[in-house]
C-alpha positions as CSV (number, residue, x, y, z in Angstrom):
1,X,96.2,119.1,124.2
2,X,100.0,118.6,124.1
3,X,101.5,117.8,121.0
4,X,103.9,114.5,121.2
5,X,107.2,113.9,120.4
6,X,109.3,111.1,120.3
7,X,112.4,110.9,122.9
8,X,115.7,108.9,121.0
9,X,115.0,105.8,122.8
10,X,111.3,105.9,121.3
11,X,109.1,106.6,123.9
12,X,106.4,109.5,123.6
13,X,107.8,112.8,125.0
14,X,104.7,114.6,127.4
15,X,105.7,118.3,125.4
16,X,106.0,119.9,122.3
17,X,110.1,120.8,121.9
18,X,109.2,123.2,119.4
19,X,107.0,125.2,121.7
20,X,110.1,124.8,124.2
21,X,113.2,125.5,122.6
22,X,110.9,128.8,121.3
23,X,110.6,129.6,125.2
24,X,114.4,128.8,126.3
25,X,114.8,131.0,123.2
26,X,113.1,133.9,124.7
27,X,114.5,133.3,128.6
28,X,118.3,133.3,127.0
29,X,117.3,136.4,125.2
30,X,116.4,138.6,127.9
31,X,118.4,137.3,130.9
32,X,121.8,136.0,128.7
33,X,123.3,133.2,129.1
34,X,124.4,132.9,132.9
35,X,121.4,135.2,134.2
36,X,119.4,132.3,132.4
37,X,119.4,129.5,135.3
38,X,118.6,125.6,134.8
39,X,115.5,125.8,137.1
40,X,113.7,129.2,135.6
41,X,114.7,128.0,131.8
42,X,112.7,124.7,133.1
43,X,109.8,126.6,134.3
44,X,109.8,128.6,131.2
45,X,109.6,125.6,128.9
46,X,107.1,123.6,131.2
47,X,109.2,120.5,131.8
48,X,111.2,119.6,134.7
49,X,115.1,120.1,134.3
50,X,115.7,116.2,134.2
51,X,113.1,116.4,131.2
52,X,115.1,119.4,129.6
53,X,118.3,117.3,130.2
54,X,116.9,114.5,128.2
55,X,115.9,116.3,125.6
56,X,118.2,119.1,124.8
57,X,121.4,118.0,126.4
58,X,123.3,120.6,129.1
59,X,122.5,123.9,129.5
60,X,125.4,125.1,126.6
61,X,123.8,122.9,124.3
62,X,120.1,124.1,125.3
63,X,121.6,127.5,124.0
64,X,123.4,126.2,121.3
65,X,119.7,125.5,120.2
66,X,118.5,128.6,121.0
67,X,121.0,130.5,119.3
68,X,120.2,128.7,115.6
69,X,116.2,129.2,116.5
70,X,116.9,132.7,116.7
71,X,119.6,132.7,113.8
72,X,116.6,131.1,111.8
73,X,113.4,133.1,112.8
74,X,114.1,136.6,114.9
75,X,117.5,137.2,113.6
76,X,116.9,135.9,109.6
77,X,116.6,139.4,108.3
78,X,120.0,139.4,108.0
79,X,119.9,136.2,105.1
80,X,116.9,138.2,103.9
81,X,119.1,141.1,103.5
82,X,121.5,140.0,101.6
83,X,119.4,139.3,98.9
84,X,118.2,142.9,98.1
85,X,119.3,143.8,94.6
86,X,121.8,147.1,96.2
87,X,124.0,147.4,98.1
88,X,122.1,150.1,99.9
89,X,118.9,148.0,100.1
90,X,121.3,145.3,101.9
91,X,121.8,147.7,104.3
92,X,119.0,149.6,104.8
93,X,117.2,146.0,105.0
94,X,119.9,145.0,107.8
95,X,119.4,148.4,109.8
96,X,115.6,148.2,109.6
97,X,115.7,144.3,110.5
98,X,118.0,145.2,113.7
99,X,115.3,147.8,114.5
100,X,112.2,145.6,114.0
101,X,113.8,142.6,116.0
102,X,115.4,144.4,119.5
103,X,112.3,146.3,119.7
104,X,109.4,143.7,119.4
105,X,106.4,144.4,121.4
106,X,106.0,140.9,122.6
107,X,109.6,139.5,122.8
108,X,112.8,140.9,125.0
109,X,114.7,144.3,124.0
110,X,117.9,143.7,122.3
111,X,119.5,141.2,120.3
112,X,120.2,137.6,122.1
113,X,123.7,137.5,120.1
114,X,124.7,140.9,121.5
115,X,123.8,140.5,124.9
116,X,123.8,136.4,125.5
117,X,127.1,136.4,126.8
118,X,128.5,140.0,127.3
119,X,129.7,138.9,131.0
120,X,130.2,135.3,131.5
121,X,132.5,133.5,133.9
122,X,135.0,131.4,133.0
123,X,132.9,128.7,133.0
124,X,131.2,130.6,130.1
125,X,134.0,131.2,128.2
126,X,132.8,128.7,125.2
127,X,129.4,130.6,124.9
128,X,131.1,134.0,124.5
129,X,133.4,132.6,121.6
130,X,130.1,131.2,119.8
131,X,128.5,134.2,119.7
132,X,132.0,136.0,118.7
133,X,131.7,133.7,115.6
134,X,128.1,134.2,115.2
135,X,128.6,137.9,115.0
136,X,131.5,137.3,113.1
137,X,129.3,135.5,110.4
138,X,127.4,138.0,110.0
139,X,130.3,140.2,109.1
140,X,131.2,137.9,106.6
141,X,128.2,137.5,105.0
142,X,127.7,141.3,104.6
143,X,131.6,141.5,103.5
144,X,130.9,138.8,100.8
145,X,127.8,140.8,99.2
146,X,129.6,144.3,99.6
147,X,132.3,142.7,97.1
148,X,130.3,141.4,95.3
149,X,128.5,145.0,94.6
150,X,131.9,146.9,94.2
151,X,133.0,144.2,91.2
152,X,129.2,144.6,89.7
153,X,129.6,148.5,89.9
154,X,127.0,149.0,92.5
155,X,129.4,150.4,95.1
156,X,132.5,153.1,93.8
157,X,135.4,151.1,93.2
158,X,137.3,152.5,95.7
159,X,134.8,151.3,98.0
160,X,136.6,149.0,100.9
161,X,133.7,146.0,101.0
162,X,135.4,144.9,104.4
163,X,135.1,148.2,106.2
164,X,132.0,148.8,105.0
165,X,130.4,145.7,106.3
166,X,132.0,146.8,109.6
167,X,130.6,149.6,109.5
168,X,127.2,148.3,109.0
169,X,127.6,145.8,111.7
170,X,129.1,148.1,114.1
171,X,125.9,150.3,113.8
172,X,123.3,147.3,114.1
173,X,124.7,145.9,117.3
174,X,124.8,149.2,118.3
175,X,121.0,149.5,117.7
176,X,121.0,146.3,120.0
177,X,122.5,147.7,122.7
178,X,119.9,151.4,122.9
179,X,116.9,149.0,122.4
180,X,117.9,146.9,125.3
181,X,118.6,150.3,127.3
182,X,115.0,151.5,126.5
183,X,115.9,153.3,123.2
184,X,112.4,153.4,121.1
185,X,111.8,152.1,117.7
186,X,111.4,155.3,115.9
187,X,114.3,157.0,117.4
188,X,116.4,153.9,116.3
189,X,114.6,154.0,113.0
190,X,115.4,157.8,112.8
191,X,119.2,156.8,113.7
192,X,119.4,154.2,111.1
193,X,118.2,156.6,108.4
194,X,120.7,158.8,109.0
195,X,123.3,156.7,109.2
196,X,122.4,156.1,105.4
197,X,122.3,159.3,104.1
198,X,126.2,159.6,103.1
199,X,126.0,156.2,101.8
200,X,128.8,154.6,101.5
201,X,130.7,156.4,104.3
202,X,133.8,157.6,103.4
């Protein structure tokens, strides 16, 4: 039976919105965000586009959504990861996660916030800048804790917290990009180990 859900104007809604922002989710991960059409995202989520209208707003706003569903499920190893206790468990954590989540078994290849919006049109442009910030974020983020571990004595204190977390980044999208080219797990695994071994790069 289909779960209800209440539209704004208070009359039952005929699907579960969980069930399909999870399934735009997936769609906007493995076709981006212009390969991702109104009328095969509506399949995909089992409504009709005038139902997806109503409830999710335009198609950018539909992967607005997407984009924090995948922020807080597929892509939060990265908050995970920035709770490890080293600076090397952050990321080892981070390089493992990116492994784990562009090479599921039962979801697409890749990372929906490398690929969403590699090539867009013009039309696209806003998209491409969310997902600059998005992967900018993460940047941050890693920046922040990399600091933190050169004032606590974790990291030398030589140790530039901004290149590192560049560094770190730069390899995990990278990861993205082989696992959506086919890449396996264990020979992005293997990759992420070694990137590891002369930690912290100099």
């Amino acid at each position: 039976m289909e779960k209800k859900r209440t539209s704004p104007a208070g009359r039952p809604r005929g699907f579960d919105a969980d069930e399909a922002l999870e399934r735009a989710m997936l769609v906007f991960w493995k076709h981006g965000y212009e390969g991702a059409g109104t009328a095969c995202l509506a399949k995909a989520m089992g409504i009709s586009t005038t139902s997806m209208y109503a409830a999710f707003g335009n198609k950018e706003q539909l992967f607005r959504k997407a984009l924090e569903r995948y922020t807080e499920g597929p892509s939060a190893y990265l908050a995970r990861a920035v709770e490890e206790p080293t600076a090397l468990g952050v990321a080892t954590a981070v390089l493992a996660g990116a492994v784990r989540t562009t090479t599921g078994p039962s979801r697409p290849q890749g990372c929906l916030g490398v690929h969403g919006a590699l090539t867009t049109s013009q039309s696209g442009e806003e998209v491409r800048d969310l997902l600059v910030s998005w992967r900018d974020n993460g940047y941050c983020c890693l920046e922040k804790r990399f600091r933190r571990a050169v004032e606590e004595g974790d990291l030398p204190a030589d140790t530039d917290p901004a290149l590192l977390a560049r560094y770190v980044t730069t390899f995990a999208y990278g990861i993205a990009v082989q696992a959506a080219s086919g890449v396996c797990r264990e020979e992005l695994q293997q990759l992420a180990d070694a990137a590891l071994r002369t930690w912290p790069p100099r």
